[in-house]
VEXLOLUM-177779 format. One line per 10 residues: number of its first residue (from 1); for each residue x negated, y, z of C-alpha. Coordinates in pm, whole numbers. Layout:
N
NUM	X Y Z | ...;
This chain:
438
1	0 0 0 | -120 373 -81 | -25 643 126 | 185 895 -6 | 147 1278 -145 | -54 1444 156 | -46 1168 396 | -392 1093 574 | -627 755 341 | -698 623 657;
11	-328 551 725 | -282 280 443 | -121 -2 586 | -153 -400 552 | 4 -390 152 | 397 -506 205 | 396 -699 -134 | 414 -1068 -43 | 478 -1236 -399 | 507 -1184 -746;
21	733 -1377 -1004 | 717 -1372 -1329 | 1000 -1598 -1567 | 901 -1510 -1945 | 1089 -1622 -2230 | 934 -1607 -2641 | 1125 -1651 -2944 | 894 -1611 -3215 | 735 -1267 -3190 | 949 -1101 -2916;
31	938 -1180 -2539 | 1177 -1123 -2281 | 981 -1119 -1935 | 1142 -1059 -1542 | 913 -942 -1335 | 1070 -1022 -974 | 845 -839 -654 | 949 -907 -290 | 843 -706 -16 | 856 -758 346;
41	807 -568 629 | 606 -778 954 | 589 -461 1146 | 779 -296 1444 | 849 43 1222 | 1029 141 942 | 804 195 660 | 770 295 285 | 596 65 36 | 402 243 -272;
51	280 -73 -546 | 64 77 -835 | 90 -188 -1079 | 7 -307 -1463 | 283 -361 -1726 | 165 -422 -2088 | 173 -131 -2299 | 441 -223 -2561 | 691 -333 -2314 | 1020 -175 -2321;
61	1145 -151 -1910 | 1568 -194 -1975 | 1671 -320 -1633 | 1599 -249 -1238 | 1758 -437 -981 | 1741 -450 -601 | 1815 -704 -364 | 1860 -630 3 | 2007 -929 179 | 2364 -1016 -3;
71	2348 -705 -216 | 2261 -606 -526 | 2188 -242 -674 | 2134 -163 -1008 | 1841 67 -1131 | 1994 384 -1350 | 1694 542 -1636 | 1709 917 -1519 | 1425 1231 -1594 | 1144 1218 -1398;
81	1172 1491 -1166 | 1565 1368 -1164 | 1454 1013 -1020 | 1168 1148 -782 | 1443 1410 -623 | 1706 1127 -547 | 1467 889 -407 | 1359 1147 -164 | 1724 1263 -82 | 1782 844 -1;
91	1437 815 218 | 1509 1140 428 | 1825 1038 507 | 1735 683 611 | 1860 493 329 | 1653 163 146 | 1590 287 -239 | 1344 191 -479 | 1171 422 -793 | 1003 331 -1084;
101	813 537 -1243 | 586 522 -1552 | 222 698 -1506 | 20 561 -1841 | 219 340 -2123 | 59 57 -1853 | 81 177 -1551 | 360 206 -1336 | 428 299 -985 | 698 126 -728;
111	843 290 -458 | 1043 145 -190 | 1176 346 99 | 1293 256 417 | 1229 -83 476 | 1288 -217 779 | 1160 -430 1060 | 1152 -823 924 | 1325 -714 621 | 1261 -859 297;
121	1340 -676 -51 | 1329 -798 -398 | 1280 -572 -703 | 1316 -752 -1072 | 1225 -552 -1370 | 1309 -654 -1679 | 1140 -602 -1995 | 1114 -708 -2396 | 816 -623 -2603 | 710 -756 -2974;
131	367 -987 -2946 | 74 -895 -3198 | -19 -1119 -3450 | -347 -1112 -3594 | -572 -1405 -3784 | -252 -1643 -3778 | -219 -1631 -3416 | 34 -1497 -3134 | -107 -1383 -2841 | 132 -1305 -2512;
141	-31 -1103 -2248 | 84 -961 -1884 | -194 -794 -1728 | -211 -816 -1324 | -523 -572 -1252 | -539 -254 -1283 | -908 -172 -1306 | -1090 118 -1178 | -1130 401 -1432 | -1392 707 -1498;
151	-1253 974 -1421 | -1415 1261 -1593 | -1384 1676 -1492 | -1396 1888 -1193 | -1188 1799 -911 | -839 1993 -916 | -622 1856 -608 | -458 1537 -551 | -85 1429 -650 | -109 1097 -528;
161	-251 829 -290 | -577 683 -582 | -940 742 -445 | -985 932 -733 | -887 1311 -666 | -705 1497 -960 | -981 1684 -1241 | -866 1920 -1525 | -945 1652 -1800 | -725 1380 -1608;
171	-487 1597 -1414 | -287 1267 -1259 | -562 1092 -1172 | -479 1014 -789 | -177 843 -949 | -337 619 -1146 | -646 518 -879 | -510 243 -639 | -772 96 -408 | -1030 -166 -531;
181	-1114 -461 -343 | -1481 -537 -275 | -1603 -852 -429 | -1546 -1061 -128 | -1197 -954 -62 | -890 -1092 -240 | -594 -945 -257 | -266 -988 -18 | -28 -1164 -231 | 20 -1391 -457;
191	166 -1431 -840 | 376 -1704 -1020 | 428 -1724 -1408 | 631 -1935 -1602 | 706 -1883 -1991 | 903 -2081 -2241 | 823 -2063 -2587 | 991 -2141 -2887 | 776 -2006 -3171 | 1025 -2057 -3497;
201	772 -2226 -3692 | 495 -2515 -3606 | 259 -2429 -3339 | -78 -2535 -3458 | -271 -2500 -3120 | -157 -2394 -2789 | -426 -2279 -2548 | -443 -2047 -2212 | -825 -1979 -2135 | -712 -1696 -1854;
211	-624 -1934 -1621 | -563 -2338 -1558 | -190 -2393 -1692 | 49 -2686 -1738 | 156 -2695 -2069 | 440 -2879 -2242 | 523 -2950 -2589 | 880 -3006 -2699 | 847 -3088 -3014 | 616 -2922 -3278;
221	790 -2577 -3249 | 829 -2544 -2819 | 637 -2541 -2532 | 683 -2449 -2177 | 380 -2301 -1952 | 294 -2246 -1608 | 56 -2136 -1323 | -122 -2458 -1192 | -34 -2353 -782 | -405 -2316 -735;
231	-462 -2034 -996 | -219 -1803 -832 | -454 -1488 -699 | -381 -1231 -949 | -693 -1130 -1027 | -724 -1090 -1391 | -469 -1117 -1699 | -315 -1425 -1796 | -336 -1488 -2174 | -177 -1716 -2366;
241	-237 -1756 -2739 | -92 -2043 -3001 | -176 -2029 -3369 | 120 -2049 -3668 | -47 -2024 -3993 | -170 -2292 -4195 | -283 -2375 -4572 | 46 -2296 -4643 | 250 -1984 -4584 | 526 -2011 -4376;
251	890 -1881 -4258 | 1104 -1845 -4011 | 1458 -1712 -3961 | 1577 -1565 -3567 | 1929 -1447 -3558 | 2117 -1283 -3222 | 2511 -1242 -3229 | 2741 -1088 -2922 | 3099 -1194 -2947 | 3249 -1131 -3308;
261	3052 -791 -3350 | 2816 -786 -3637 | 2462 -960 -3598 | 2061 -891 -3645 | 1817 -1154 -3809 | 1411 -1103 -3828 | 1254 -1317 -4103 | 891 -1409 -4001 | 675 -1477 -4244 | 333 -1588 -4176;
271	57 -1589 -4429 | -218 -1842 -4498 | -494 -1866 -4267 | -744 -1786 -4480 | -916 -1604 -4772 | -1215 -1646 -5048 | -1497 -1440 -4950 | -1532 -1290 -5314 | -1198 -1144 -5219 | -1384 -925 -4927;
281	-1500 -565 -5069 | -1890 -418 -4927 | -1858 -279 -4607 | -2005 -34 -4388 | -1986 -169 -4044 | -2050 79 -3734 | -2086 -118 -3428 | -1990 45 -3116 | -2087 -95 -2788 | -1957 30 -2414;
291	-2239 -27 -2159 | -2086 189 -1866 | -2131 41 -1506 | -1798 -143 -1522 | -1933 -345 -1834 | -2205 -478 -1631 | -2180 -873 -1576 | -1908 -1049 -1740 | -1835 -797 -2008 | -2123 -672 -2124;
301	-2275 -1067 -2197 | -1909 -1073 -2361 | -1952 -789 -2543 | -2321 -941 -2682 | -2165 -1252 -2772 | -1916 -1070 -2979 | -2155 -870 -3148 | -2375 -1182 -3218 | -2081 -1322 -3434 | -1999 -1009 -3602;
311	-2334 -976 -3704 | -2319 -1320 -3807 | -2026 -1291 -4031 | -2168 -1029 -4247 | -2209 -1027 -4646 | -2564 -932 -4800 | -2364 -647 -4984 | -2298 -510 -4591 | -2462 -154 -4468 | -2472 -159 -4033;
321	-2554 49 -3741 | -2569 -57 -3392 | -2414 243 -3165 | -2411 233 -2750 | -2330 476 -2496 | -2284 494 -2108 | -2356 872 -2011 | -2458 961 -2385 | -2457 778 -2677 | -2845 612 -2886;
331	-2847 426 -3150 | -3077 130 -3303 | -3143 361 -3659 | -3109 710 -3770 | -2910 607 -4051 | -2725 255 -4169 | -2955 -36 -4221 | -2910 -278 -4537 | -2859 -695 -4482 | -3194 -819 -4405;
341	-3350 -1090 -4211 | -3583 -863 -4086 | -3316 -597 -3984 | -3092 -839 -3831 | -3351 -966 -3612 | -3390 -618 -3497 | -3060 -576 -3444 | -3025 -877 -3218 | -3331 -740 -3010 | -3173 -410 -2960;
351	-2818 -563 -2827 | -3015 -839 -2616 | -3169 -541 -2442 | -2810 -383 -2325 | -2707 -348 -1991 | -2416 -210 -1804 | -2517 123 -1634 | -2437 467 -1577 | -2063 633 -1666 | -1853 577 -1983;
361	-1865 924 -2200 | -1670 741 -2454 | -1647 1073 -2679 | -2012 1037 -2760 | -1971 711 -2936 | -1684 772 -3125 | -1835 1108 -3295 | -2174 913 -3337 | -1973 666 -3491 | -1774 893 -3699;
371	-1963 1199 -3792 | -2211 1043 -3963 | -2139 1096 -4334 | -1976 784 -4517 | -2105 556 -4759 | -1912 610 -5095 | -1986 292 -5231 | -1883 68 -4896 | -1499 70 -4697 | -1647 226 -4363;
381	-1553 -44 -4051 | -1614 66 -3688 | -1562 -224 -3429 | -1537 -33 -3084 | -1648 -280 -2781 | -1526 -168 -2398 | -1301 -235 -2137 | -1143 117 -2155 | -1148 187 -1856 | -1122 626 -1889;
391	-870 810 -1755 | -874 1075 -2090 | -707 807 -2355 | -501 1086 -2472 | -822 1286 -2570 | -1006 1018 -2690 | -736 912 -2936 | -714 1246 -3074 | -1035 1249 -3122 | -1049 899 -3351;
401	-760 1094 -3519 | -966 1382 -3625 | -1261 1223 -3725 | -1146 941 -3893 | -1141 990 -4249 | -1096 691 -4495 | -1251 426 -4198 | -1074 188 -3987 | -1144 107 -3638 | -1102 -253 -3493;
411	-1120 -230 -3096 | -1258 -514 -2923 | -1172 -543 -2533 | -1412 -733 -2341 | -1390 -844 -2013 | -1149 -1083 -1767 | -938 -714 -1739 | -865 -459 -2002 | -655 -105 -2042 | -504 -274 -2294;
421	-288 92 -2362 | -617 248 -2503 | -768 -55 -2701 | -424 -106 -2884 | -365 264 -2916 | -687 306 -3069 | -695 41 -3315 | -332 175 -3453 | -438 511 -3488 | -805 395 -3639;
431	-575 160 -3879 | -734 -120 -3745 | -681 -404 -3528 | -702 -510 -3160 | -910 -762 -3053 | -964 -968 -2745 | -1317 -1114 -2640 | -1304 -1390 -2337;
């Protein structure tokens, strides 16, 4: 739990949140997901519970309900300042209400007010969101970290309960800031996911390499997944992926009626799973690589690994740089290197020697990446490598905007936790794609 607007750090409580639920349902590209949070109170006071939590960035929130004992409220979608002035009407005058409230297209914050002594509470949220496809496979995704971010600016007063105060670059950055558990620590509650999947066409592979999952396969086109009950600290984000296309293209027809009101259909069409390399025009591939602090360990030897098998996968008729940046950005050459055995070996040198370290000035990358004049002759590629964890996405993605000519940018998120908000934002407005190292 976080303490409110002005209240004292050193008054956070033990965190009220006992268990998380989560019942997810897929058919074809489009999931349907309840996220159901009880709280409980084991002390001898009334008290307020404040849960910053993750939400994926696509999902669309359509449903709040609240469960005290044998009754049931229903959530109403007001104005922001609407919301926040009821909820504090209900908590001065002693009644239980709950807020939600949406800080980043990720982020969200739950209130619940007045909750008494030995009283439990349960809050389910209800959400739909369209999966991404890319490379003839599905991915669904619910994030349960949310990681701590740079914060760049001058301090400029706090809003909320974060450890980070307010800046003028990130003006709501105390909202967006929970508190981060040391290494040794884990956190107070627990998680449990189900999902049931029926994928309209032939699932080639089914796989979950997040967490340790029971699958089941009923027949070739459903499957039903689940936390194994020792995988339950949520700790990172569960990820489940299963691959559609084939030799073959294929199709697929999902219809939804109410009643004898008219209906909707969405035709799926999924195309062959691969392509002739003399299809593939030159390219001039920009690699971008995060090594802030928080890319130290895990995501940074990710990150490597990534940029290994990018490398890897060029053609001889390829141009590439090799871009990094923690508190500024440096780069391997002063200007794009042709395919060569004896350039790629450098290249390999230079990434081998990266480490996590310093802060994540992400601007410096982009307009290294970007500013450099084009190569008329090649389709320009940047692949952008970080966990994203900033608190100015909205300035970084005008930035991309700006700069980004006739390129594309593919962003790559490494590590076991992601802003998933700013890789997939970034990649649309770069005309690219998102990626996902593990």
């Amino acid at each position: 739990m976080i303490p409110r607007e002005g209240e004292p750090r050193e008054g956070v409580l033990e965190f009220p949140l006992q268990h998380t639920d989560v019942k997810a349902t897929v058919y074809g590209m489009v999931a349907e997901v309840t996220v159901t949070q009880t709280f409980a109170n084991p002390f001898e006071e009334t008290i307020e519970a404040i849960y910053v939590f993750p939400l994926p960035d696509e999902a669309a929130v359509n449903d709040m309900t609240m469960h005290i004992g044998e009754r049931t409220i229903r959530g109403l979608i007001k104005t922001r300042d609407e919301a926040r002035e009821i909820y504090e009407e209900a908590r001065e005058a002693g009644q239980t209400a709950s807020l939600l409230e949406q800080e980043r297209p990720n982020i969200f914050t739950q209130s619940v007010a007045n909750i008494t002594p030995g009283a439990e509470i349960r809050i389910e949220i209800h959400y739909v969101e369209t999966l991404n496809y890319d490379a003839g496979r599905y991915e669904f995704v619910f994030p349960m970290v949310v990681g701590p971010r740079y914060i760049p600016g001058e301090p400029a007063g706090r809003t909320g309960g974060g450890w980070a105060p307010d800046t003028d670059q990130v003006p709501d950055a105390s909202r967006i800031t929970p508190p981060v558990l040391k290494p040794e620590e884990r956190t107070g509650h627990d998680i449990a996911l189900s999902l049931t999947l029926d994928a309209g066409v032939p699932i080639q592979d089914l796989r979950c390499r997040s967490h340790e999952a029971e699958m089941t396969r009923d027949g070739n086109r459903r499957a039903s997944v689940s936390l194994k009950p020792f995988d339950t600290i949520p700790n990172k984000d569960f990820m489940l992926q299963w691959d559609v296309a084939g030799e073959q293209p294929q199709m697929a027809l999902l219809t939804h009626r109410e009643g004898d009101s008219g209906g909707y259909f969405t035709l799926m069409i999924q195309p062959k799973a691969r392509f002739e390399p003399q299809e593939i025009m030159p390219r001039e591939m920009i690699f971008v690589v995060d090594c802030s602090g928080s890319m130290e360990g895990e995501p940074i030897a990710w990150a490597k690994q990534a940029m290994r098998k990018c490398i890897a996968q060029m053609s001889p008729s390829d141009s590439f740089r090799v871009i990094k940046f923690s508190n500024e950005a440096s780069e391997l050459s002063d200007k794009p290197l042709t395919y060569s055995v004896e350039n790629i070996k450098r290249a390999l040198t230079y990434i081998d020697a990266m480490r996590g370290e310093g802060g994540t000035e992400m601007l410096s990358g982009i307009r290294s990446a970007l500013d450099y004049p084009a190569d008329p002759e090649r389709v320009r590629i940047v692949t952008f490598m970080t966990d994203g964890y900033i608190g100015n996405e909205t300035q970084i993605l005008a930035e991309i905007q700006k700069k980004l000519g006739g390129a594309r940018l593919f962003s790559f998120g490494v590590g076991s936790s992601i802003n998933r908000y700013l890789l997939d934002r970034m990649a649309e407005v770069g005309r690219g794609v998102a990626q996902y190292a593990r």
